[in-house]
N, C-alpha and C positions, 0 to 999 in steps of 0.2 A: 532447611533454614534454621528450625532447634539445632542442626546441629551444630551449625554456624555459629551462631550467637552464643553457643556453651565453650568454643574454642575462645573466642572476643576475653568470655568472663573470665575464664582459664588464665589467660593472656595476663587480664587485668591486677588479678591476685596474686601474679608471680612477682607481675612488677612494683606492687606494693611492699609485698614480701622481701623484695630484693632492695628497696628504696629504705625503706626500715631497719637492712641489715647494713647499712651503710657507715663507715666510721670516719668523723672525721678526720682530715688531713692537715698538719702544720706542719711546714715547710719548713729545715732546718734554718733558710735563710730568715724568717719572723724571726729565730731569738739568736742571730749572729749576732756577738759583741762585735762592733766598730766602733772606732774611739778617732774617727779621724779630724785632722784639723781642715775645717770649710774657712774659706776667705772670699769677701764678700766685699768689690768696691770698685771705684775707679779713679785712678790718680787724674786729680784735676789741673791742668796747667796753664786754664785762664782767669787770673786772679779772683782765685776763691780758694776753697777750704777743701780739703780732702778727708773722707770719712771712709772710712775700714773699719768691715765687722767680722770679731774670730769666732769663731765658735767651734762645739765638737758633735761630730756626728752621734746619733742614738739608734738603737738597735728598732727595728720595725715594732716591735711588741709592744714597746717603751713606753710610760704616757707623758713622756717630756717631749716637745720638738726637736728643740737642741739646748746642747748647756752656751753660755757662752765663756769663752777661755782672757781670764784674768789675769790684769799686770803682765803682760808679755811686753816686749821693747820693741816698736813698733819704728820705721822709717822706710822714709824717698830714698831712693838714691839714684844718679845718672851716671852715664859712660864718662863722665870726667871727672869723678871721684868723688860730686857735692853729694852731701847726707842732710835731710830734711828729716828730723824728729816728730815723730805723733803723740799728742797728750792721749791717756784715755779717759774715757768718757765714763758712762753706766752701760750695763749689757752688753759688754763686749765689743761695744765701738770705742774706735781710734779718731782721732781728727787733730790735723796738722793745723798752723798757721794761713792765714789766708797770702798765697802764693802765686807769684807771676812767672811762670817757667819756662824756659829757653821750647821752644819746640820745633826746633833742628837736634835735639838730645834727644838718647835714649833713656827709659828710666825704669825701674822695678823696686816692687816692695822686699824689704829685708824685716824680717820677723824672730825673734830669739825668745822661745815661750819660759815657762819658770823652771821646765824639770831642764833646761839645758840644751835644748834641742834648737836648730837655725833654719828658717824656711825661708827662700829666696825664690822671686817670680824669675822667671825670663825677661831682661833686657827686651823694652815693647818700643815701637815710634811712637810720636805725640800726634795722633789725627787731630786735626780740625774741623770739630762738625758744624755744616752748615746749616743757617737759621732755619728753622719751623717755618714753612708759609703759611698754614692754616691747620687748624681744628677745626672739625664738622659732626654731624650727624648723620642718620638717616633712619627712616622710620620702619624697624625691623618688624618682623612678624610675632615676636617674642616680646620687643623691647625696643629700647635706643642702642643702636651700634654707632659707638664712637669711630672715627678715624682718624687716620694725619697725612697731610700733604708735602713733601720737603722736595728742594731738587738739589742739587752740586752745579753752577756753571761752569767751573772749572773740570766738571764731570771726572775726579778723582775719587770721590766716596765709594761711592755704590755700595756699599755695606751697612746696615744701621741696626740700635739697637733702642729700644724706648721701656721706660718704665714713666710711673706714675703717681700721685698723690692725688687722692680725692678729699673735696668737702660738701658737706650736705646739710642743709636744714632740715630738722622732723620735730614733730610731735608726739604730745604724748597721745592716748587714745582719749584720754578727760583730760579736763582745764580743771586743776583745783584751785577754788577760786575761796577755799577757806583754811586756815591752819591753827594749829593749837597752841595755845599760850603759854603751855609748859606746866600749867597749873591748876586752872578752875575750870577754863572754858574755850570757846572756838571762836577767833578775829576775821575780821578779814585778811588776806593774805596779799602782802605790799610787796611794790613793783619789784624790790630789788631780792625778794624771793621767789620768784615769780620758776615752777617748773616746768611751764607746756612748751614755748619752744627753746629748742637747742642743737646744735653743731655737731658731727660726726666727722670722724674722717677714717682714711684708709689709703692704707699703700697697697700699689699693685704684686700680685702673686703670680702672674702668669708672664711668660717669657714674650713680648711684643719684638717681631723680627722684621727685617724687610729688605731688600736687594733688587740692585735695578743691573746687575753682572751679565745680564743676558738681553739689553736693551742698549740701543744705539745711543738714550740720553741718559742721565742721570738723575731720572726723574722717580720717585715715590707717589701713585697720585690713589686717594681713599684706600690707604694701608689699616687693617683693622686694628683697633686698640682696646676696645674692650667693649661686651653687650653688657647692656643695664637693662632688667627683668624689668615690664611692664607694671608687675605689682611692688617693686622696690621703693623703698621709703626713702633713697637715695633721691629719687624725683617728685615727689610727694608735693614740694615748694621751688626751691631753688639748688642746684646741682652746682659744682666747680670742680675743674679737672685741671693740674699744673702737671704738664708734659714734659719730661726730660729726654734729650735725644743724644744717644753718644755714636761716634762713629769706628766700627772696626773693622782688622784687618781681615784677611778670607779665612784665616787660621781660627781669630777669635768666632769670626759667625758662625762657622765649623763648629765650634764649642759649643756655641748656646742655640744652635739648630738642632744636635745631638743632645742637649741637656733636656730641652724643649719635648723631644719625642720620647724620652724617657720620664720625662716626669706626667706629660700631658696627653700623652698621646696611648696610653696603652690601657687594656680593658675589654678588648672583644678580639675575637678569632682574627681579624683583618688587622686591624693593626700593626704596626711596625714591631719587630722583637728589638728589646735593649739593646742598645751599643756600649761595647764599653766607652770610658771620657777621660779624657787625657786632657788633664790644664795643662798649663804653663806656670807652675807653682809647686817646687821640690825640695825635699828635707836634705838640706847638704852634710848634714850629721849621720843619719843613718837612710841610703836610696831608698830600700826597701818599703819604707814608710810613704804609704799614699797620702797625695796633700787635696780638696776638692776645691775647685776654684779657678778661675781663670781674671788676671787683673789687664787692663788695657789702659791708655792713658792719652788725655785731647782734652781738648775746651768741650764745653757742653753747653747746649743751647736749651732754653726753657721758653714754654708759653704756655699761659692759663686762658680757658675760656669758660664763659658762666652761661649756664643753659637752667631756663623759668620752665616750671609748668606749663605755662600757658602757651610755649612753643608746640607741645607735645598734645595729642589725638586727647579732647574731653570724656573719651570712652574707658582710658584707662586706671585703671582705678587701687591702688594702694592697697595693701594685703599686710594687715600688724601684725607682727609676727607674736602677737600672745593672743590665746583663748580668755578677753579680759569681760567683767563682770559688775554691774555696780551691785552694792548691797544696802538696806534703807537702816539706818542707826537714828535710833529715835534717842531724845531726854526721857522720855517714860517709855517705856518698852509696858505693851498691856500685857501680856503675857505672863514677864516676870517679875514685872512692877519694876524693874531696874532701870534703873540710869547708864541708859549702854553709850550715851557720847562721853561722859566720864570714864566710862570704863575700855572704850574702846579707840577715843578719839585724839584725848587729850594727854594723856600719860605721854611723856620722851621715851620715844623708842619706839611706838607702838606700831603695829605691821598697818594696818589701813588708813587712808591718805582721806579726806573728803574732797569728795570734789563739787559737789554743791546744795545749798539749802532745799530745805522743806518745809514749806510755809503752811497751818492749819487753813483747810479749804474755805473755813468758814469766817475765819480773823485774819486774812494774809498780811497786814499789816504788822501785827505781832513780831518778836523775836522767832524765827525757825523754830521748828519742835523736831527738826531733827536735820541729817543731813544722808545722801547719796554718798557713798564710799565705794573705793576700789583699793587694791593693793599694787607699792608702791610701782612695779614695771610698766603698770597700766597708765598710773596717774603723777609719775615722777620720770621726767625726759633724763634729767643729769646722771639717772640710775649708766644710762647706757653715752653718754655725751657732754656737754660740756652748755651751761645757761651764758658764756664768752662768747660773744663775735669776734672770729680772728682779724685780725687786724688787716690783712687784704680784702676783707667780703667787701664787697661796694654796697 
């Protein structure tokens, strides 16, 4: 049995030794320069606006996302020769004229960047996607899983693709319910300064796919769209989700099934290995040059739905995403004999927010002799959002 257990230890200090002697590994691909131009949109052909975003790819290393690519000459065009002009915007987005488009045409983006180069999609059809029947829920183990329900009567779709816009109300973790005068002393803090509640939003990041190609209907029914964590401040009060659904051809779902698995899907021994990805989007100046992107082109259907707390399990319970802290700031500080709300509270600029009085236990009546403070993530919502109600919230 010693001698057992001296083979074990043996074992144990080799493979320390051996763990210790280990170097790390990067991968020539982390600092490959790529400079490629990504196109990002969908030509919209029932009266509304089409928005294109160019940008250029960045090396894995990189601490950029992506650049986005400037002043390039952006356009529609169809198989009978019409050319529809794109203003650009900031960031790399383009957007046309709000547009009512033949869709018995074919149509693709024509792109000509500043150094001279031309990128032209593939001539796409106009799908017409069919209405959203519903937005739901269901009450996951994790969180909220969103979903969506659509069908085609005409059962020609069967292909779908959704993305998303969220909005949310939250809080800040304190109500400061006092503010600084700029000069002497601490006011009350009036409505139309007001930082505890506030608006967030967010676009979706993940690829939402769905296909009914292997079914007798042309039904969609609880296709997943997104989970929202249990402790997310997304649901904290009140949540909104505005659903876009476009419809593509088996080419394009190809694309962003294969985009889907390479961006989302990989990360442990089982998973799928990369594919390469071939858009439909190529530089007619020089082949050679990869273009990343796929553009498709249809009417697009939208529906928002508003989901309360109070829909959702009373158990679950909101998780701040800061370690926040009040701290006690007196007019006499006994210690240093200081005047720490002057010095701490009132000055422009100052890093800690109060968020509420401190009344002498023995004169409550009195002016506060001090106040509770926190800094400002903890006790300023706008830091991270917006004190605006957008204009849809009901």
């Amino acid at each position: 049995m010693k001698m057992r257990w001296s083979y074990i230890v043996l074992f144990g200090m080799l493979y320390m030794l051996a763990a210790g002697c280990t170097k790390p590994y990067t991968p020539p691909v982390i600092n490959n320069q790529s400079n490629y131009l990504v196109v990002e949109g969908v030509i919209n052909t029932g009266g509304d606006s089409t928005l294109i975003r160019l940008s250029r790819s960045v090396n894995l290393s990189s601490s950029l996302n992506d650049v986005p690519e400037l002043n390039a000459t952006v356009s529609i065009q169809d198989d009978q020769n019409q050319s529809y002009g794109l203003k650009q915007l900031s960031g790399g987005y383009y957007s046309s004229a709000v547009l009512s488009l033949d869709n018995t045409r074919k149509y693709r983006i024509s792109i000509t960047t500043t150094d001279g180069k031309i990128y032209q999609s593939d001539y796409v059809p106009a799908l017409p996607s069919p209405a959203i029947d519903s937005i739901g829920f269901t009450i996951a183990r994790t969180g909220l899983q969103i979903y969506v329900n659509t069908h085609d009567p005409k059962n020609a779709t069967h292909y779908y693709r959704w993305d998303y816009n969220e909005t949310w109300i939250f809080h800040a973790k304190y109500n400061s319910s006092y503010i600084s005068n700029d000069s002497t002393d601490m006011v009350p803090r009036p409505v139309q300064r007001e930082i505890y509640q506030c608006w967030s939003n967010d676009i979706s990041t993940n690829i939402v796919l769905g296909s009914s190609a292997k079914l007798t209907q042309d039904v969609i029914y609880q296709n997943p769209v997104t989970l929202i964590p249990s402790t997310s401040e997304k649901i904290e009060d009140r949540y909104s989700i505005l659903l876009k659904e476009y419809a593509l051809t088996s080419d394009a779902y190809n694309y962003y099934y294969l985009l889907k698995q390479n961006t989302e899907q990989l990360g442990s021994i089982f998973d799928a290995q990369p594919s390469e990805l071939v858009g439909n989007i190529h530089c007619t100046t020089n082949a050679s040059l990869r273009v990343i992107g796929y553009i498709t082109a249809g009417t697009i259907q939208q529906k928002r739905v508003f989901i309360d707390n109070s829909q959702l399990p009373p158990t679950w319970a909101v998780t701040y995403p800061y370690d926040c802290q009040q701290d006690t700031v007196l007019y006499y500080n006994p210690v240093t004999k200081n005047n720490d709300v002057l010095t701490y509270l009132v000055p422009p600029g100052v890093i800690d927010i109060a968020t509420s009085p401190i009344f002498s236990p023995t004169n409550p009546s009195i002016k506060p002799i001090g106040y509770l403070a926190s800094d400002p993530d903890c006790a300023d919502c706008s830091i991270r959002g917006t004190t605006t109600q957008p204009s849809f919230w009901k």
